[in-house]
N, CA, C and O atoms as a MOPAC input file, in Angstrom:
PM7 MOZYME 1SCF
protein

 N      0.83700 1    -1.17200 1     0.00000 1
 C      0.00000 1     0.00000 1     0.00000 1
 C      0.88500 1     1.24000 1     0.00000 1
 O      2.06700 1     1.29900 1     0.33900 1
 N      0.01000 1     2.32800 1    -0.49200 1
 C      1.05800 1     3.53500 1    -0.74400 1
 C      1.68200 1     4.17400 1     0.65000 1
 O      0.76700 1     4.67700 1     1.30200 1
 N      2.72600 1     4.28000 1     1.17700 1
 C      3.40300 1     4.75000 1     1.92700 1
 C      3.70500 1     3.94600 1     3.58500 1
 O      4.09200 1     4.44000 1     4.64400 1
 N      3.42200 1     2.86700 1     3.30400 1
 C      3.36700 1     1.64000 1     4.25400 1
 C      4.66500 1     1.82900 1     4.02500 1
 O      5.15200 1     2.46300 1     3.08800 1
 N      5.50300 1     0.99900 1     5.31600 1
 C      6.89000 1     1.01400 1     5.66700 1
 C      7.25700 1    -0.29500 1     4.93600 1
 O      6.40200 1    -1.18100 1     4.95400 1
 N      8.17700 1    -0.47900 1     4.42900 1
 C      9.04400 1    -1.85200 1     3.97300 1
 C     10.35100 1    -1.85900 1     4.61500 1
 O     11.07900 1    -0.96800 1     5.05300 1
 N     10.44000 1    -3.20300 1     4.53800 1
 C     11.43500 1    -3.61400 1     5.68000 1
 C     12.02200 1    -4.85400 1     5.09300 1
 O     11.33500 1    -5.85000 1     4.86900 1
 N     13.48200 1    -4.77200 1     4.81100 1
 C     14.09500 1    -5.67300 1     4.00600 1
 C     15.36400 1    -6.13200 1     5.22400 1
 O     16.04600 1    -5.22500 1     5.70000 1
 N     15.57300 1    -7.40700 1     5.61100 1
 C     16.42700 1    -7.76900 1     6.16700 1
 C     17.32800 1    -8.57400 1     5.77900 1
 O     17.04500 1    -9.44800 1     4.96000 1
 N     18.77000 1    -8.42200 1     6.35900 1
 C     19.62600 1    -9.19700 1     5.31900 1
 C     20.39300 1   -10.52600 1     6.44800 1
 O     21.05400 1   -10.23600 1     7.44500 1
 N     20.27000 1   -11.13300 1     6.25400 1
 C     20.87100 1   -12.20500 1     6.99600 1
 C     20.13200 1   -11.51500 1     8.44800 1
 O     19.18900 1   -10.72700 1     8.38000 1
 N     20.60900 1   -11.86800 1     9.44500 1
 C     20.75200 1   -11.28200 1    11.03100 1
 C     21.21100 1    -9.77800 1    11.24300 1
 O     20.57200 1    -9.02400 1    11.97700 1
 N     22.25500 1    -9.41600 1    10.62100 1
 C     23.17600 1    -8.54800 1    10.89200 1
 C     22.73600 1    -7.15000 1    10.11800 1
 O     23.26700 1    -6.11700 1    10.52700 1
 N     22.09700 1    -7.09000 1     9.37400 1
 C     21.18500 1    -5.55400 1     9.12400 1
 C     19.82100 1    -5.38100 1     8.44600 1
 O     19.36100 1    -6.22500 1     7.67700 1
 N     19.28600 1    -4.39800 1     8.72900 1
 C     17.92400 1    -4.27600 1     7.96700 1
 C     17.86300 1    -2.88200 1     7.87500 1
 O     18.34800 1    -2.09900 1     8.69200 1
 N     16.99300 1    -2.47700 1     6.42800 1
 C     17.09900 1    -1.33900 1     5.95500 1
 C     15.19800 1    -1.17700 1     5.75100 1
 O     14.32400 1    -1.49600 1     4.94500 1
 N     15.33100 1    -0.53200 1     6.95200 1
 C     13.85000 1     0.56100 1     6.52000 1
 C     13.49300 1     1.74700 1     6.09800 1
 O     13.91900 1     2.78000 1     6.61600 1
 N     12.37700 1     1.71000 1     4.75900 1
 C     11.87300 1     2.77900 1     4.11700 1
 C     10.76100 1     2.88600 1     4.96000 1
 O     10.21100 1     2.03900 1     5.66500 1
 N     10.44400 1     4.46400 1     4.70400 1
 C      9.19100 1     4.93900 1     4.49700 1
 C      8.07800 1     5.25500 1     6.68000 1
 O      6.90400 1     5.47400 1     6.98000 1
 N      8.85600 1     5.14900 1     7.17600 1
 C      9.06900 1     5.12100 1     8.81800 1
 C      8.71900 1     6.38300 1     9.18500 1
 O      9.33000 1     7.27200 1     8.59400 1
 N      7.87400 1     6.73300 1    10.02700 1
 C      7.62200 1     8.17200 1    10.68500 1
 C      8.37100 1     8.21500 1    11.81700 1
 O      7.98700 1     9.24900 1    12.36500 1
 N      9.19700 1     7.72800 1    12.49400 1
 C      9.57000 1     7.91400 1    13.55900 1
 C     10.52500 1     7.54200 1    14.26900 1
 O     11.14800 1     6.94500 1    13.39100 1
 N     11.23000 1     7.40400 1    15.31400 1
 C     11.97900 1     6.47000 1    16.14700 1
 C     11.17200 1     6.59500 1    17.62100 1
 O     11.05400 1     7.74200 1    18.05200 1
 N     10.66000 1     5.59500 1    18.35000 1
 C      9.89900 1     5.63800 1    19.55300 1
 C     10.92800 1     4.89900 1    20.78600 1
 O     10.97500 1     5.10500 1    21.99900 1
 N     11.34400 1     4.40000 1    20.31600 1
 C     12.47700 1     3.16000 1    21.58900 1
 C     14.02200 1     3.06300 1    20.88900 1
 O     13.96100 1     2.30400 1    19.92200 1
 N     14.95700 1     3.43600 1    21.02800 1
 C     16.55800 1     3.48500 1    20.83100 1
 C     17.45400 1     2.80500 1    21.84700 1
 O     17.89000 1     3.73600 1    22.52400 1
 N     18.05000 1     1.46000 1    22.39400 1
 C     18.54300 1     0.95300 1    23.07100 1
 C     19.79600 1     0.06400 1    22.27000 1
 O     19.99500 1    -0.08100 1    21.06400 1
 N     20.31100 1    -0.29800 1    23.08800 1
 C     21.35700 1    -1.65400 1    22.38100 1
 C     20.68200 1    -2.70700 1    22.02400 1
 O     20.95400 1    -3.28000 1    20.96900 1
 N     19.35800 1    -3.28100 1    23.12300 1
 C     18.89200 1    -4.07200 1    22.75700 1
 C     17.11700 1    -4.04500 1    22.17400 1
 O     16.35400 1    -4.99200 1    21.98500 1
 N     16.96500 1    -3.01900 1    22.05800 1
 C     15.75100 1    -2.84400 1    21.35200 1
 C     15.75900 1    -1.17700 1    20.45200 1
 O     16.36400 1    -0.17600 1    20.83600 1
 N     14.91000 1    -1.29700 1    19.21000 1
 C     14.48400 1    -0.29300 1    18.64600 1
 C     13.15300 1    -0.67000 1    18.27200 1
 O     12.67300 1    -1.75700 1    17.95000 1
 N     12.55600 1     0.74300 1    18.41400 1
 C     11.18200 1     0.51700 1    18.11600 1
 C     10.68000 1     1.88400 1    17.21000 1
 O     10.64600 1     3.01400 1    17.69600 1
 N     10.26000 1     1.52800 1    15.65800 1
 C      9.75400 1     2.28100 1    14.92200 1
 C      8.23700 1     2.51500 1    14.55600 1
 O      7.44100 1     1.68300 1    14.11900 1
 N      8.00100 1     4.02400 1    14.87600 1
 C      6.43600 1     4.17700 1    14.28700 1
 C      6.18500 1     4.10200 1    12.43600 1
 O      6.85300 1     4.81900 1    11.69100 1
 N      5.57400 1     3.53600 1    12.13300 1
 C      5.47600 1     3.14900 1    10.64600 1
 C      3.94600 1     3.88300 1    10.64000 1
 O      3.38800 1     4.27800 1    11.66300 1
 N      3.36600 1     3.98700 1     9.21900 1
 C      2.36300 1     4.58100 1     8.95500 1
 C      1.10900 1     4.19100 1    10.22000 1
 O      0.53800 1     4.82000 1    11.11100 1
 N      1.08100 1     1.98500 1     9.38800 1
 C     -0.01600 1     1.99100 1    10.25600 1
 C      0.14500 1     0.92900 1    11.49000 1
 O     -0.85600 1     0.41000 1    11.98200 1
 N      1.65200 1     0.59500 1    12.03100 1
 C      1.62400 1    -0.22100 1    12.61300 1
 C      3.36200 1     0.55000 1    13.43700 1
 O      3.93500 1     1.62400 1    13.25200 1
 N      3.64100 1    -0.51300 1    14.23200 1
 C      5.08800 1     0.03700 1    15.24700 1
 C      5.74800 1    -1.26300 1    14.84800 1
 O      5.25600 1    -2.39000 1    14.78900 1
 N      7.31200 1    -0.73700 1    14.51600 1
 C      7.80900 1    -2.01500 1    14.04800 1
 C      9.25500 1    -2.58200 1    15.04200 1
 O     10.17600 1    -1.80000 1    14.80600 1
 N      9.59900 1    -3.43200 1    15.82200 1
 C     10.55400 1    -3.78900 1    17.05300 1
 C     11.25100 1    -4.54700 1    16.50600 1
 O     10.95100 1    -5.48200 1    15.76400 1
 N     12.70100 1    -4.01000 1    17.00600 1
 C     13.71600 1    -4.82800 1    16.70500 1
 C     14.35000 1    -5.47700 1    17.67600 1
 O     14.91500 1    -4.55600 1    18.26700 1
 N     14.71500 1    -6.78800 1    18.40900 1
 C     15.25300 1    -6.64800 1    19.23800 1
 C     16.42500 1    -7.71100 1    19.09400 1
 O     16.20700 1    -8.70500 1    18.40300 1
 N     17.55200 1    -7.56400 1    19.66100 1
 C     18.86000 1    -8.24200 1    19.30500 1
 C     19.89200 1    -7.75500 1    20.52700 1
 O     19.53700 1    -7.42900 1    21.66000 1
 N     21.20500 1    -7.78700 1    20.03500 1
 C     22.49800 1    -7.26600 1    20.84700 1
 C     22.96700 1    -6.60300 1    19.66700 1
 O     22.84200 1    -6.85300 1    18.46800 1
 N     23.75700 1    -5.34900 1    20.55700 1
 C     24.75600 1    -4.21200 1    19.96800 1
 C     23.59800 1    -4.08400 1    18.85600 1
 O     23.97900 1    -4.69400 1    17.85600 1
 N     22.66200 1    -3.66800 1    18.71100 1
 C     21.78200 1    -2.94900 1    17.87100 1
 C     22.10600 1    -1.29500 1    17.56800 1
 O     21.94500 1    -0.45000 1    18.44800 1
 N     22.46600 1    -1.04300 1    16.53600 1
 C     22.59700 1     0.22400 1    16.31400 1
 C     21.79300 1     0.78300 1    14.78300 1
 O     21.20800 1     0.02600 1    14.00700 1
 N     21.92500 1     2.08100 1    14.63100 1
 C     21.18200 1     2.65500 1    13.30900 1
 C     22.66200 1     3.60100 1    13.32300 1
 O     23.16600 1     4.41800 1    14.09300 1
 N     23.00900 1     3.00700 1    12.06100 1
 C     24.17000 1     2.82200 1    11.05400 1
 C     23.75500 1     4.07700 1    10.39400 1
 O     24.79400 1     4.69400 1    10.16100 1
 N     22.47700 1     4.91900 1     9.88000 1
 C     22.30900 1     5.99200 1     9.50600 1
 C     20.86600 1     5.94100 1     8.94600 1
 O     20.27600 1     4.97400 1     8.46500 1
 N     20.37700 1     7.39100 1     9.14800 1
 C     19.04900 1     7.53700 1     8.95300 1
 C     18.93200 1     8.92200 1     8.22700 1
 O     19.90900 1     9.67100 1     8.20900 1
 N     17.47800 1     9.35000 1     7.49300 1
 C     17.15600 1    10.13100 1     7.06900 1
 C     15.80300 1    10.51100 1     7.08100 1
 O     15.25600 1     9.73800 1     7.86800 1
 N     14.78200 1    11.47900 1     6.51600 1
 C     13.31800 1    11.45500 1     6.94800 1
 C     13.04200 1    10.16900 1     6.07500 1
 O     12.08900 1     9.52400 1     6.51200 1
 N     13.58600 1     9.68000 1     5.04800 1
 C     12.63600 1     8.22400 1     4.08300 1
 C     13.36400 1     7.17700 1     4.48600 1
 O     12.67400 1     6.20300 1     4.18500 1
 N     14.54300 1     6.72800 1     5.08600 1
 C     14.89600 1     5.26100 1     5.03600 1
 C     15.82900 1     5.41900 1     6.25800 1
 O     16.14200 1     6.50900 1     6.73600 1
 N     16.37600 1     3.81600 1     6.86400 1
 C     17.60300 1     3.74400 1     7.46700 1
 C     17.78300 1     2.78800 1     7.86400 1
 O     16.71400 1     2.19200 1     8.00100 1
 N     19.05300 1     1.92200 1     8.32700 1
 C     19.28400 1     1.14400 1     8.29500 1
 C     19.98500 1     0.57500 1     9.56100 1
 O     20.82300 1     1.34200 1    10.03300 1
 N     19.81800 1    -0.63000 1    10.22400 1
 C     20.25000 1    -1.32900 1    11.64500 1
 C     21.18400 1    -2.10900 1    11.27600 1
 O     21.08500 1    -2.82900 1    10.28300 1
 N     22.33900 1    -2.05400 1    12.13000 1
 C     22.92400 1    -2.67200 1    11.97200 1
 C     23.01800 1    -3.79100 1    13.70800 1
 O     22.43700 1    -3.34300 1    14.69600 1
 N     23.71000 1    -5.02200 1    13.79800 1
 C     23.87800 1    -5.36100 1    15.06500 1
 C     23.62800 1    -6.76500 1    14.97700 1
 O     23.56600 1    -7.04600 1    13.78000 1
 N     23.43900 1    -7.87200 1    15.75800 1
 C     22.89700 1    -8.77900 1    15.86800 1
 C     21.18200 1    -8.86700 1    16.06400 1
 O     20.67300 1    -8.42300 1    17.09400 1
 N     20.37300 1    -9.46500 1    15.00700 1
 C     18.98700 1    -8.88200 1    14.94700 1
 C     18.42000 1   -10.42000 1    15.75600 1
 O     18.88200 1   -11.49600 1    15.37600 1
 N     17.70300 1   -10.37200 1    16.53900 1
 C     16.86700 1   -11.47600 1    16.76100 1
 C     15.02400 1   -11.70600 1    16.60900 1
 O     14.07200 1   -12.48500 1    16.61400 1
 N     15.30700 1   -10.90400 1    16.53500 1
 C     13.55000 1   -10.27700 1    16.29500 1
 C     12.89000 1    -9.12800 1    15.68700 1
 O     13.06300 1    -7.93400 1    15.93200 1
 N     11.96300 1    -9.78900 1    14.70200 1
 C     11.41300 1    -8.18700 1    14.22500 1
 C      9.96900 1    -8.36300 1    14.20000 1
 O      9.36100 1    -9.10800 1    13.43200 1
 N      9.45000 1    -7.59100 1    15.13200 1
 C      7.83100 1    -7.43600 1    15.47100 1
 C      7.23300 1    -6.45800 1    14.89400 1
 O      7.83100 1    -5.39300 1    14.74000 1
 N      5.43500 1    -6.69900 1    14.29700 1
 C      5.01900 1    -5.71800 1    13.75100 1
 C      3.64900 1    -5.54900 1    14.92300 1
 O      3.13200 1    -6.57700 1    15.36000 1
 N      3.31300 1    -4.63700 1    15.21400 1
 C      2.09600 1    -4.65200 1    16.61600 1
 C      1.82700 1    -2.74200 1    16.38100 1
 O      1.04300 1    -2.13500 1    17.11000 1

């Protein structure tokens, strides 16, 4: 749908999200993004955001989980 968040993950070790309104939770072991119509959680070790902008960005870290709620 038009402006819904996509979320492409690559192995464990990074994922690159478009299209995200927000950052709500920033930790080592959790991030949590507001997306249009849903909140999207990452949770792992040494979790970081490798770089961001208002349309995309990307995690880097050990990923263990990615929740959509």
């Amino acid at each position: 749908m038009l402006g819904d968040s996509i979320v492409t993950v690559t192995g464990n070790r990074e994922a690159f999200i478009e299209n995200y309104k927000g950052i709500l939770e920033y930790t080592k072991e959790s991030i949590v993004l507001q997306g249009k119509n849903c909140r999207i959680s990452f949770q792992g070790k040494k979790l970081s955001i490798d770089y961001y902008t208002n349309e995309d960005m990307k995690i880097g870290g050990s990923i263990e989980c990615v929740r959509y709620f």
